[in-house]
C-alpha positions as CSV (number, residue, x, y, z in Angstrom):
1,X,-17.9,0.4,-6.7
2,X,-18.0,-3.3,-6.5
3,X,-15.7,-6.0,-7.2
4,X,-17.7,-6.9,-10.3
5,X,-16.4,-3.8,-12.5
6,X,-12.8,-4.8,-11.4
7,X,-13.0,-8.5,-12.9
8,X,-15.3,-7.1,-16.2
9,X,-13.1,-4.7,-17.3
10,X,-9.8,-4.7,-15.6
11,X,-10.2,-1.6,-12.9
12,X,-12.3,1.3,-11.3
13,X,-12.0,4.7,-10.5
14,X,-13.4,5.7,-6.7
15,X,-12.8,8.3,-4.9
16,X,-10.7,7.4,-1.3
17,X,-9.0,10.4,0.5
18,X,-10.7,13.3,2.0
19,X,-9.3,16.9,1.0
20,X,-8.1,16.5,4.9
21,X,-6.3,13.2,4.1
22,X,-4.9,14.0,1.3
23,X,-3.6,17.2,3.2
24,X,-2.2,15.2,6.0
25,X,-0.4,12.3,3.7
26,X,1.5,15.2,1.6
27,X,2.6,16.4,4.7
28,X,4.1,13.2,6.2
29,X,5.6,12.3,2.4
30,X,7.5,16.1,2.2
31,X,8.7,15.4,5.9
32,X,9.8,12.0,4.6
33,X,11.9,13.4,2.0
34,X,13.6,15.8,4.0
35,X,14.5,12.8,6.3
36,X,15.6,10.7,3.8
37,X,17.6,13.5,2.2
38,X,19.2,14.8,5.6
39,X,20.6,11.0,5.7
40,X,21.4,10.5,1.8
41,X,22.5,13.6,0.4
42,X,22.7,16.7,3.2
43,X,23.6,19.3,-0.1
44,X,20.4,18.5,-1.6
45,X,18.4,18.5,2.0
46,X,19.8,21.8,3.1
47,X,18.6,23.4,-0.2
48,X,15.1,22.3,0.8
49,X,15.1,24.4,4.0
50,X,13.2,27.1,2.9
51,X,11.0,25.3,0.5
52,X,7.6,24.9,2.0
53,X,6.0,22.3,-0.4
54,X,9.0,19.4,-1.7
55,X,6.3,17.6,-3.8
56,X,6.2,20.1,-6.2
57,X,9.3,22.1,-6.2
58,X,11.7,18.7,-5.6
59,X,12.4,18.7,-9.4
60,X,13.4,22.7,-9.3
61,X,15.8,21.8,-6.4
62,X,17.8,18.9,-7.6
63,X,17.9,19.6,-11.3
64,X,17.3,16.7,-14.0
65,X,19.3,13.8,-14.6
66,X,21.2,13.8,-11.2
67,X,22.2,10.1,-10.0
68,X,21.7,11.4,-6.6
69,X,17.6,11.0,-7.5
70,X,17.8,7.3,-8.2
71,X,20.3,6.4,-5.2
72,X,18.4,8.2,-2.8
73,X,14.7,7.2,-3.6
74,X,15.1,3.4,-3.5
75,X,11.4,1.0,-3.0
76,X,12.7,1.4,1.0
77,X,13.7,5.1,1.3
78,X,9.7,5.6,-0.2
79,X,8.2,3.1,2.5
80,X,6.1,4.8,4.5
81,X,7.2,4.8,8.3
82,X,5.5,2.8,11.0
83,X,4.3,5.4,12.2
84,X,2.8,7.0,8.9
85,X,1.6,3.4,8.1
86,X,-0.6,3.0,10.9
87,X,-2.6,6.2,10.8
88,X,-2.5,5.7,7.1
89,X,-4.4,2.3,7.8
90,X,-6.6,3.7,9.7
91,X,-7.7,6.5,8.3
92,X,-11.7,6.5,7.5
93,X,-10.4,6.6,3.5
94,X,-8.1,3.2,3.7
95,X,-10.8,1.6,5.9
96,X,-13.8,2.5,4.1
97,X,-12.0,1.0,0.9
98,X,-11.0,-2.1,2.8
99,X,-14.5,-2.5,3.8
100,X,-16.0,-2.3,0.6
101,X,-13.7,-4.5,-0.9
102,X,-13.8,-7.4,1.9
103,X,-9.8,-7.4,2.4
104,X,-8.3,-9.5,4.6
105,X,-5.1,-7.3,5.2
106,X,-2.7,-5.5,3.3
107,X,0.2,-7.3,1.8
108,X,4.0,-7.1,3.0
109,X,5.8,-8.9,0.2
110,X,8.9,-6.6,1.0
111,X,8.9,-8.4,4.7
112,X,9.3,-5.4,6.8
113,X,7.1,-6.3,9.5
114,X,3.4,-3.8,9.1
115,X,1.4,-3.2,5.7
116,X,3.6,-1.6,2.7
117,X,2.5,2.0,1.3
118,X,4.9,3.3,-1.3
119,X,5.2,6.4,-2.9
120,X,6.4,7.2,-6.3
121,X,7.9,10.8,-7.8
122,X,8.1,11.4,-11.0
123,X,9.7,14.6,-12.3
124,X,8.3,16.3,-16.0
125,X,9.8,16.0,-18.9
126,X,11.7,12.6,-17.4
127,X,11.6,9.7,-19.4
128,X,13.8,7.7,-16.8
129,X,11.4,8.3,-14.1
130,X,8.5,6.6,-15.5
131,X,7.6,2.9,-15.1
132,X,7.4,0.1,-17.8
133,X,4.2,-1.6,-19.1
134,X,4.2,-4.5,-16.9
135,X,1.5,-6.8,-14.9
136,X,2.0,-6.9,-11.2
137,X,1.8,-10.7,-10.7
138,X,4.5,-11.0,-12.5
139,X,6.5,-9.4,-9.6
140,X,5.2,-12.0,-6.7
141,X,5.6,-15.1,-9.8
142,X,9.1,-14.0,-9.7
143,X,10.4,-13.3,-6.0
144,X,9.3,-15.9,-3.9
145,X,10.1,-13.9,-1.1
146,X,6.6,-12.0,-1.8
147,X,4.3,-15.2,-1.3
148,X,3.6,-15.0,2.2
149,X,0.5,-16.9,3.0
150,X,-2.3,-16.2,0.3
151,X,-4.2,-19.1,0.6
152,X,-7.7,-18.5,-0.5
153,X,-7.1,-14.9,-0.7
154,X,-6.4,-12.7,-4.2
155,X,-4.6,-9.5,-4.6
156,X,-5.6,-6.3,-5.6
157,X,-3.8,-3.3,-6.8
158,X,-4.7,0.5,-5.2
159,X,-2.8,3.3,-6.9
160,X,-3.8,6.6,-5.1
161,X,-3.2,10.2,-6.8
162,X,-1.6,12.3,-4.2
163,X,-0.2,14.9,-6.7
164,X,-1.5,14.8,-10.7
165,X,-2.4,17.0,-13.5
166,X,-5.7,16.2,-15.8
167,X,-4.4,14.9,-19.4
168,X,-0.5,15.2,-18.3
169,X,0.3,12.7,-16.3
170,X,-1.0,9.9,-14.1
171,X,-1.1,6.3,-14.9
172,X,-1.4,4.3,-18.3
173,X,-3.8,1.1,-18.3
174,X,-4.8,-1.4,-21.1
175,X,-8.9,-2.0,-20.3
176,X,-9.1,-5.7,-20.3
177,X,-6.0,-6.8,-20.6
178,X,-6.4,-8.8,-17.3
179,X,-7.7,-11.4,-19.3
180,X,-5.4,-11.6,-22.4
181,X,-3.2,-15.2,-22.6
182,X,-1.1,-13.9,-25.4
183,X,1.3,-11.7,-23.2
184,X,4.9,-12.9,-23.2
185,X,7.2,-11.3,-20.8
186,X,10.7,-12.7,-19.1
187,X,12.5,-12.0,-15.6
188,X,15.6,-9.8,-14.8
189,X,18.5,-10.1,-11.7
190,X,18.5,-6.8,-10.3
191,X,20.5,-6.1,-7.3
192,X,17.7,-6.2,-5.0
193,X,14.6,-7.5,-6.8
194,X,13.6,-9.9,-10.0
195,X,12.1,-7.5,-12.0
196,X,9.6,-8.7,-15.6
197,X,10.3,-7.5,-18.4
198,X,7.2,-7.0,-21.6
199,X,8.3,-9.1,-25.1
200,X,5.0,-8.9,-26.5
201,X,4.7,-5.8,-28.3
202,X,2.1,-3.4,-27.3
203,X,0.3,-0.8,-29.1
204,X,0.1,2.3,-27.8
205,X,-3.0,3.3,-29.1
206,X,-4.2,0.5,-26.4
207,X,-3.1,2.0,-23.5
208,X,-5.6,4.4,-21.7
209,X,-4.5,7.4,-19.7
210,X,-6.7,7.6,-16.9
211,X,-8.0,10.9,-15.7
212,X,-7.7,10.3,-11.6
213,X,-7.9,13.5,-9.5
214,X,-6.1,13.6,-6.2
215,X,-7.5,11.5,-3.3
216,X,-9.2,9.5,-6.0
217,X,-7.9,6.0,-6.3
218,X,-7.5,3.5,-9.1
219,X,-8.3,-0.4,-8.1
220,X,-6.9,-2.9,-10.5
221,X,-6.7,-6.6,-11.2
222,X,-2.6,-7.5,-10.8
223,X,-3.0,-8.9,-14.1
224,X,-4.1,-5.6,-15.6
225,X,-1.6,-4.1,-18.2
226,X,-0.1,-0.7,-16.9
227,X,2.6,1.8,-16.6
228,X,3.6,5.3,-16.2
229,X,3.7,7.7,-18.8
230,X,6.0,10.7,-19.4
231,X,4.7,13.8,-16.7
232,X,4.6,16.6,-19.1
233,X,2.8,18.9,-16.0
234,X,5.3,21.4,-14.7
235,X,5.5,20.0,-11.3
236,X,6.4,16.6,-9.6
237,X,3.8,13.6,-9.8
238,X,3.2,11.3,-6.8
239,X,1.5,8.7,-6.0
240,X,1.0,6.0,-3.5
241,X,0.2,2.2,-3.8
242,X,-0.1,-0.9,-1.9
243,X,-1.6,-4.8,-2.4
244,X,-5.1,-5.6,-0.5
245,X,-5.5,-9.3,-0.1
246,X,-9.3,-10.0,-0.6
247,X,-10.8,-13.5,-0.4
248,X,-10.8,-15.3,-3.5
249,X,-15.1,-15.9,-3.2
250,X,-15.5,-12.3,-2.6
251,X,-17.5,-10.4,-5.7
């Protein structure tokens, strides 16, 4: 992979994780959620005591539509620890990619001290769960807070399958779209974040579901078009993501 194919068409597919990494990371996320849980809801973390694998049996524990889901998984409680961080960075997957890809660092628009690695779950068949159509820039145009110093440097998006199902779930893109001037969208006041929000309309025909295998990584321009789509697998999706800062002459 080289830069190139990111500014042409918008993204590229490459595999990053090992079958070892990947093995590892699901580790540390389940071990993350029983953590979280033990803190945020202890009903919900003591049902988990005999289940061996969380990532794909969460859903079948907490049931659908519980508030208790969105309370407990804030952007924060699905930061990876320092710990987890560090030996995520430094694993021959996330450094090989850096390499390739000239970065800098990785970005800490959330101000927390160490590179930001978030995970997302989504549960089937919920429509809630999944993200809107939206460009990532729009995020760091509206919270100043997220412009630490990026002089000469440009951001890149890595979304990383940790747990997905070909044709049922993953991650929606529009090919292109990073280059499109005729995108409207306006900001929101959330209780912790400004959040965009799409006016143009888009058609769905448009938007591209990517088939991305675990350990295999998308790398996208932040002004690339994308979203979640509805997980209609019988078993959680996850994901991780983060920002690499790449200097603006690299190609």
């Amino acid at each position: 992979m080289t830069y190139s194919t990111v500014e042409t068409v918008g993204y590229a597919i490459e595999s990053i994780l090992s079958a070892s990494e990947l093995s590892e990371l699901k580790t540390r996320i389940n071990q993350q959620i029983r953590e979280v849980l033990e803190q945020h809801d202890p009903h919900t973390a003591s049902l988990l005591n005999n289940v061996k694998d969380p990532l794909k049996q969460y859903h079948e524990i907490i049931g659908c539509g519980q508030r208790r889901y969105g309370s407990c998984w804030t952007k924060a409680n699905r930061m990876l620890s320092e710990v987890d961080s560090e030996w995520f960075e430094n694993i021959e997957g996330i450094a090989g990619l850096r390499s390739r890809l000239g970065a800098v660092r990785i970005s800490d628009e959330d101000s927390i001290g160490r590179s930001n690695f978030y995970w997302r779950l989504t549960r089937p068949w919920m429509e809630e769960d999944v993200g809107p159509i939206h460009r990532d820039e729009w995020f760091w145009i509206l919270n100043e807070n997220f412009n630490e110093d990026l002089a000469g440097l440009k951001r890149v998006k890595v979304w990383i399958a940790v747990q997905t199902v070909q044709n049922k779930n993953g991650l929606l893109v529009q090919p292109y779209s990073h280059k499109r001037e005729d995108i409207k969208w306006e900001g929101r006041v959330t209780e912790t974040i400004k959040k965009p929000i799409l006016v143009s309309s888009i058609d769905p025909g448009s938007m591209k579901l990517l088939e991305i295998e675990p350990g295999c990584g998308l790398i996208f321009h932040d002004r690339l078009l994308h979203g979640g789509c509805l997980n209609r697998a019988n078993e959680c999706r996850c994901s991780i993501e983060f920002t690499l800062l790449v200097p603006d002459d690299f190609d």
